[in-house]
C-alpha positions as a Markdown table, in Angstrom:
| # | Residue | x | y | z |
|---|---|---|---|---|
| 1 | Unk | -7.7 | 42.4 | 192.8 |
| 2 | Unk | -6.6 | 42.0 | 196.3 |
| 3 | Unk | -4.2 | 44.8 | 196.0 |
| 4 | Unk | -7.0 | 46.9 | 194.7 |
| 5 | Unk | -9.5 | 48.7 | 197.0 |
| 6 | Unk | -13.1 | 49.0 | 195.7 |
| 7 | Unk | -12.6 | 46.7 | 192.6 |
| 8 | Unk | -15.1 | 43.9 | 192.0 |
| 9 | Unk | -15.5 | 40.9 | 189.5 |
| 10 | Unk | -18.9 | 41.6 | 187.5 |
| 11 | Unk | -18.4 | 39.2 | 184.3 |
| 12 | Unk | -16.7 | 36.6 | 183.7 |
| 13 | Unk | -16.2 | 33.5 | 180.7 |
| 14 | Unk | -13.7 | 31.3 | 179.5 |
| 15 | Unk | -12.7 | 34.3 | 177.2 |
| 16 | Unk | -12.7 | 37.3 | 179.5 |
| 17 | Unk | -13.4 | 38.9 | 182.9 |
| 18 | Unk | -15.1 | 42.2 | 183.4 |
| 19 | Unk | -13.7 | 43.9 | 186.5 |
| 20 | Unk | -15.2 | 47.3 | 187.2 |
| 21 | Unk | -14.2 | 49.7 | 190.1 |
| 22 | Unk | -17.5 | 50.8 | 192.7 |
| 23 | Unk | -15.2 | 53.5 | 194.6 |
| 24 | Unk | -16.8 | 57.4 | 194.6 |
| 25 | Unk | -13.5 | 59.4 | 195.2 |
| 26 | Unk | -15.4 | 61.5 | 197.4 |
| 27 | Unk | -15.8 | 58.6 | 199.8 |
| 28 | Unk | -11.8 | 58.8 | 200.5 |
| 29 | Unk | -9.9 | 61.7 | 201.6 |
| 30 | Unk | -6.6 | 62.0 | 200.2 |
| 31 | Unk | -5.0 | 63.2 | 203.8 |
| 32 | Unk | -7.0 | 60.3 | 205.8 |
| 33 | Unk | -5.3 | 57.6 | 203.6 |
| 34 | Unk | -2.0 | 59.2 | 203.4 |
| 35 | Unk | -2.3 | 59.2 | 207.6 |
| 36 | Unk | -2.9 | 55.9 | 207.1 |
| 37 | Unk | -0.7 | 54.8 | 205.1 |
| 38 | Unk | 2.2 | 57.2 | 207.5 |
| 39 | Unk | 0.7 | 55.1 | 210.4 |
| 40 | Unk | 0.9 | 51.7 | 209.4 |
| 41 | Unk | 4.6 | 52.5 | 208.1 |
| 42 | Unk | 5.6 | 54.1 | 211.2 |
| 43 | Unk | 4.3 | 50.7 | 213.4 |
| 44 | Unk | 6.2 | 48.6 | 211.1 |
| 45 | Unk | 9.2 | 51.0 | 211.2 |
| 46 | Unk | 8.9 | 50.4 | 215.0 |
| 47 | Unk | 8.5 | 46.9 | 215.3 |
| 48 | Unk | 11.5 | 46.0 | 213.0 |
| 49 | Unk | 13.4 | 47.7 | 215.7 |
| 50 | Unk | 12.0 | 45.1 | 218.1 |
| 51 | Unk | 12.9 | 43.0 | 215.8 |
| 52 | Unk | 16.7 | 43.7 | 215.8 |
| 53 | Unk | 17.0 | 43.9 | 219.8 |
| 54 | Unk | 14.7 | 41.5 | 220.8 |
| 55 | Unk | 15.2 | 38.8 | 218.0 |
| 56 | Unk | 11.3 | 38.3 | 217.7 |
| 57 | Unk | 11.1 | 36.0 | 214.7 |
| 58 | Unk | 7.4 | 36.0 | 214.2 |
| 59 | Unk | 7.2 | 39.6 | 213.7 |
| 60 | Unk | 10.0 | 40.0 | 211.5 |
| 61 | Unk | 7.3 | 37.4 | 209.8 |
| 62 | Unk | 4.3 | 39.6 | 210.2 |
| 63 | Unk | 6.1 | 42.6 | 208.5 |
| 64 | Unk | 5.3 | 41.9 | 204.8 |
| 65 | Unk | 1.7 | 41.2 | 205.3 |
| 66 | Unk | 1.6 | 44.7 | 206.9 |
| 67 | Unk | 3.3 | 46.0 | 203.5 |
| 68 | Unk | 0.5 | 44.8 | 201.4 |
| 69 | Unk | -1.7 | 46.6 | 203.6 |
| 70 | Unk | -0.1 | 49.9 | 203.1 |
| 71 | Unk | 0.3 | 48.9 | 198.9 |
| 72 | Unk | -3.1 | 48.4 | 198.9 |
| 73 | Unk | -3.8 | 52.2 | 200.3 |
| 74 | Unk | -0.7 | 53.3 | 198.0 |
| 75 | Unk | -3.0 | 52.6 | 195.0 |
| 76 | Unk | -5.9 | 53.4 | 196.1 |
| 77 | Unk | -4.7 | 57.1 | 196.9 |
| 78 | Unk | -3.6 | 56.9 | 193.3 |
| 79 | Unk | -6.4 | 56.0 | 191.4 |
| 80 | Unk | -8.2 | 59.2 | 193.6 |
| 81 | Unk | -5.2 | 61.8 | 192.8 |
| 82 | Unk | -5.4 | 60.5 | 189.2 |
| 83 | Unk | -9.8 | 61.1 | 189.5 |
| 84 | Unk | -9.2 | 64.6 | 191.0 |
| 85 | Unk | -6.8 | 65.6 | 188.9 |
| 86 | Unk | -9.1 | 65.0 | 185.6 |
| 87 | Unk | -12.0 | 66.1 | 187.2 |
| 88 | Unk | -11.4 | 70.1 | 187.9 |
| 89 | Unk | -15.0 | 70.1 | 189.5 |
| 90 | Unk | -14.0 | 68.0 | 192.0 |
| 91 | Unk | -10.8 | 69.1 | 192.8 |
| 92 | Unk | -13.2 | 72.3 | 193.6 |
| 93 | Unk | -15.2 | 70.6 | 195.7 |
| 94 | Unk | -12.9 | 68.4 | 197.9 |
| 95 | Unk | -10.6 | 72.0 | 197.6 |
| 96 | Unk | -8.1 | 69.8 | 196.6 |
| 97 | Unk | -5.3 | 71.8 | 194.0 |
| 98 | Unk | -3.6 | 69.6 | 190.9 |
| 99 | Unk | 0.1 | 70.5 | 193.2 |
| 100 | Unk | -1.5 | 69.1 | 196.7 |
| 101 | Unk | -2.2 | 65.9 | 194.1 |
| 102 | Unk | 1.2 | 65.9 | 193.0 |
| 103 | Unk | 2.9 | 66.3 | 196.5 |
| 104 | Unk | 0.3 | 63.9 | 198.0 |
| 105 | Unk | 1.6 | 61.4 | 195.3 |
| 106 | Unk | 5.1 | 62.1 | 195.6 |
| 107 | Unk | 4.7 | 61.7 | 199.3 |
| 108 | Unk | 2.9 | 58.1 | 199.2 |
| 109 | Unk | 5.8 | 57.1 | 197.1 |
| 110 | Unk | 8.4 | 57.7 | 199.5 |
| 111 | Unk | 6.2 | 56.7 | 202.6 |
| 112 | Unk | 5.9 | 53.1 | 199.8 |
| 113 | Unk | 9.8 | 52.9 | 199.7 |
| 114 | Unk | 10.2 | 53.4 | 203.7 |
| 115 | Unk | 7.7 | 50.3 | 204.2 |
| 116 | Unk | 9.7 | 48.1 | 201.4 |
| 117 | Unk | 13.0 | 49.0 | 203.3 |
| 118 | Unk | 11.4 | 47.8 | 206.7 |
| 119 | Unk | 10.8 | 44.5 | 204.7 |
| 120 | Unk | 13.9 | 43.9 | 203.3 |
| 121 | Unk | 16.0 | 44.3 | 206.3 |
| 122 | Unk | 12.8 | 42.4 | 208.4 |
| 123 | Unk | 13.2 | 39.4 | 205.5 |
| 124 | Unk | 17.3 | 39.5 | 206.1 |
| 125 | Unk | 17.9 | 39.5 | 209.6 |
| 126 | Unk | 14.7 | 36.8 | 209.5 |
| 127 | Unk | 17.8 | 34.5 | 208.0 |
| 128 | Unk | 19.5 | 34.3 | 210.8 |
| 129 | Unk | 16.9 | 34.5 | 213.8 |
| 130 | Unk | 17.2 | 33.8 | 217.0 |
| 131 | Unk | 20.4 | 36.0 | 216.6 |
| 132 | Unk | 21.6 | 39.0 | 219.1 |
| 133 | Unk | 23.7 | 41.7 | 218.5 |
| 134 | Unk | 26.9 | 42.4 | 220.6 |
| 135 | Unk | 26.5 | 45.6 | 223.4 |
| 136 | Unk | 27.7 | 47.9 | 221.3 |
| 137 | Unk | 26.0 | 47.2 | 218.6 |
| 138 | Unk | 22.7 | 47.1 | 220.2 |
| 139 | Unk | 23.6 | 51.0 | 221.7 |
| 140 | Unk | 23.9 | 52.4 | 218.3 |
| 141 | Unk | 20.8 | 50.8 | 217.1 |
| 142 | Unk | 19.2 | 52.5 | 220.0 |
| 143 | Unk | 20.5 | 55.9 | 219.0 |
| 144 | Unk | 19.2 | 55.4 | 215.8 |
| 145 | Unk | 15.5 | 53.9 | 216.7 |
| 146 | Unk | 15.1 | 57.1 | 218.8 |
| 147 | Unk | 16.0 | 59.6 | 216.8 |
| 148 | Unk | 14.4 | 58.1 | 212.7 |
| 149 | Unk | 11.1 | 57.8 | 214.9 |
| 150 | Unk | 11.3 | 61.6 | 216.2 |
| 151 | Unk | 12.0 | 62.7 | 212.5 |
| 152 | Unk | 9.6 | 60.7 | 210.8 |
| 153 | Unk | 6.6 | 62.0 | 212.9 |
| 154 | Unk | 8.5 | 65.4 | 212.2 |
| 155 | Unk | 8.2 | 64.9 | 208.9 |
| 156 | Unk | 4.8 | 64.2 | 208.5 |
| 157 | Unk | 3.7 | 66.9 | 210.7 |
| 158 | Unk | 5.2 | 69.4 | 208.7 |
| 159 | Unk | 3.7 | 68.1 | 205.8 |
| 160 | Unk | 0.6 | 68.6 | 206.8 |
| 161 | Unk | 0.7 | 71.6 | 209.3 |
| 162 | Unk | 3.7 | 73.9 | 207.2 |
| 163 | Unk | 5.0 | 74.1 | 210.4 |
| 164 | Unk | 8.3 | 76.0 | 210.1 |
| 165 | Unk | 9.5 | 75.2 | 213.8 |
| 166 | Unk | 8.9 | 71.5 | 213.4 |
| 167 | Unk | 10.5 | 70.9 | 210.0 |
| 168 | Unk | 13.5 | 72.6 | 211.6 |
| 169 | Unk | 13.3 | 70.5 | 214.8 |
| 170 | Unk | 12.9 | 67.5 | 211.8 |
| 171 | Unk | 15.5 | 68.5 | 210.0 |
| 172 | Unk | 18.3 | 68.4 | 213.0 |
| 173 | Unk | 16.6 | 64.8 | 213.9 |
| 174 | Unk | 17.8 | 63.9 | 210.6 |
| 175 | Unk | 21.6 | 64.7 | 211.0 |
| 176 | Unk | 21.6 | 63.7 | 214.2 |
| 177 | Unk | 20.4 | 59.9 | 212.3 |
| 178 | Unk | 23.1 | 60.3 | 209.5 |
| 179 | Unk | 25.4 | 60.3 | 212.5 |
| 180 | Unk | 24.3 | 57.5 | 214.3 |
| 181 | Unk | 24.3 | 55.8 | 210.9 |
| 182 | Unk | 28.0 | 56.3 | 210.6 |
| 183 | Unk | 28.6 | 55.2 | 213.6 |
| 184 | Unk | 27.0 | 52.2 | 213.5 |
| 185 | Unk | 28.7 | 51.2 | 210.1 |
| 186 | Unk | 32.2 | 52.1 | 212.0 |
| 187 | Unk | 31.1 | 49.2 | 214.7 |
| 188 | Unk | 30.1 | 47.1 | 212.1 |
| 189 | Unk | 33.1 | 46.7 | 210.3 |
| 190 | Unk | 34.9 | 45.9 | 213.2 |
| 191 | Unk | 33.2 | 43.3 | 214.3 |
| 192 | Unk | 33.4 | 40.0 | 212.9 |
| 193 | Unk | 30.2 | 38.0 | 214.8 |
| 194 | Unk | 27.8 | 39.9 | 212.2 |
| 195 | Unk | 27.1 | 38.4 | 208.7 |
| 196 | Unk | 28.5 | 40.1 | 205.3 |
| 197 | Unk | 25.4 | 40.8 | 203.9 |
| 198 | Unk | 23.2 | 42.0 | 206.6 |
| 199 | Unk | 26.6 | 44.3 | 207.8 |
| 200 | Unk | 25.9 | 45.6 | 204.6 |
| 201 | Unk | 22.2 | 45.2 | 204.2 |
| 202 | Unk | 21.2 | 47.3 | 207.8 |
| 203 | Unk | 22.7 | 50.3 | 207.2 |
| 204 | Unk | 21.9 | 51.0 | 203.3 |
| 205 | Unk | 18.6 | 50.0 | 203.8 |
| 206 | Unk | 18.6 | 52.8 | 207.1 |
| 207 | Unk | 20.1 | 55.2 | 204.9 |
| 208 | Unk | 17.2 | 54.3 | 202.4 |
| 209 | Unk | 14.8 | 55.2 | 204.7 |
| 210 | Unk | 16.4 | 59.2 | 206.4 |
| 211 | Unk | 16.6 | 59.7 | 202.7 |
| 212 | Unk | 12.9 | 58.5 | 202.0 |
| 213 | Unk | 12.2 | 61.5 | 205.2 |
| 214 | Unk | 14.3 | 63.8 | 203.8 |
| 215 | Unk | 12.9 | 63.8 | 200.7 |
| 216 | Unk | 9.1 | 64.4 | 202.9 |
| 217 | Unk | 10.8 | 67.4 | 204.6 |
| 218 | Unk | 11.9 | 68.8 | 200.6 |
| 219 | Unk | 8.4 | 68.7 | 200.2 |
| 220 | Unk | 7.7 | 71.0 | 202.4 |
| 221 | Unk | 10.2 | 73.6 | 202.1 |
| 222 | Unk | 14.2 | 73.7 | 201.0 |
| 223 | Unk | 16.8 | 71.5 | 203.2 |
| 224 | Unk | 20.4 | 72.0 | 203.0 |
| 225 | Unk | 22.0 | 69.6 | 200.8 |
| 226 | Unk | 24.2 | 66.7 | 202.1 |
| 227 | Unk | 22.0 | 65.9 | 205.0 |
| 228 | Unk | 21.7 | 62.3 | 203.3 |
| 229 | Unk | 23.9 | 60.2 | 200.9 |
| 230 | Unk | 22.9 | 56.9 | 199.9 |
């Protein structure tokens, strides 16, 4: 039930419980939650970088209770796509087409999977805090925290605007952090001071995430292929 906005206990005995949802979909814009949801993932996107450079152990601690946050808007955006979807006169009335529910809901997902990638590297590097990472190291995670942020806020823009220029200013952000991923994986197999797993841990899970992006910037119009390979 806590993951579940709008969903009360009305009945209950040793045999059953009778939950029953009070939510009007018309109460909840589709594009307000998704903002939401965008917004949360983008803080939490930004404070795991804080994490990494400045070692800060108690927000690497805070970052899966800001998760369930962001699950509990994931279904909540569902249960109103699923309403709209069944309900043509409502879809009229919130002007609100059976593909904007599909692209809204494909879109969540991948905003979801950025969040749960934020957590598992948060939950690894949590391990082995206080740690810091050599020089060089911490320049290439620069490179990248500058340049995922600029294409995530891209991305979302030109999901909701159809803006051509900034899905193509998006799009170069996004090779430009496939780069700085490679790089960073170069330095990391060269030096020895970093554990196995999260050596192996930070950069598929960053990959995880410009693909989670990409995939937002398909939805708006055609990419090249090969920007990202996980």
């Amino acid at each position: 039930m806590n993951r579940l906005v709008g969903v009360e206990l009305i009945e209950e005995s040793p045999q059953k419980i009778v939950l029953q949802c009070l939510l009007k979909p018309t109460a909840y814009s589709p594009e307000k939650i998704l903002r939401r949801k965008y917004t949360l993932s983008l803080g939490m996107l930004k404070d795991l970088f804080d994490v990494l450079l400045n070692s800060d152990t108690e927000l690497a601690k805070s970052l899966p209770k800001k998760d369930d946050e962001i699950d509990r808007l994931y279904f909540l955006l569902v249960r109103i796509l699923r309403t709209i979807i069944l309900n043509p006169k409502l879809s009229e009335k919130l002007e609100f087409s059976p593909i904007d529910c599909l692209d809204y809901r494909i879109a969540a997902s991948l905003i979801e999977s950025i969040a749960d990638r934020v957590v598992l590297i948060a939950k690894e590097i949590s391990r082995i805090l206080p740690f810091k990472f050599p020089e060089n190291l911490v320049a290439e995670i620069k490179k990248i925290e500058e340049n995922i942020h600029l294409a995530y806020e891209g991305a979302i823009k030109a999901f909701f605007s159809k803006n051509e220029r900034i899905h193509t200013e998006a799009v170069e952000r996004m090779y430009e952090v496939m780069d700085n991923i490679k790089n960073l994986e170069k330095v990391l197999e060269k030096e020895s001071s970093i554990p196995p797993r999260l050596a192996y841990v930070l950069p598929f899970s960053l990959k995880g995430i410009a693909g989670s992006i990409r995939d937002l910037l398909d939805l708006v119009t055609t990419i090249p292929p090969a920007i990202v390979s996980v």
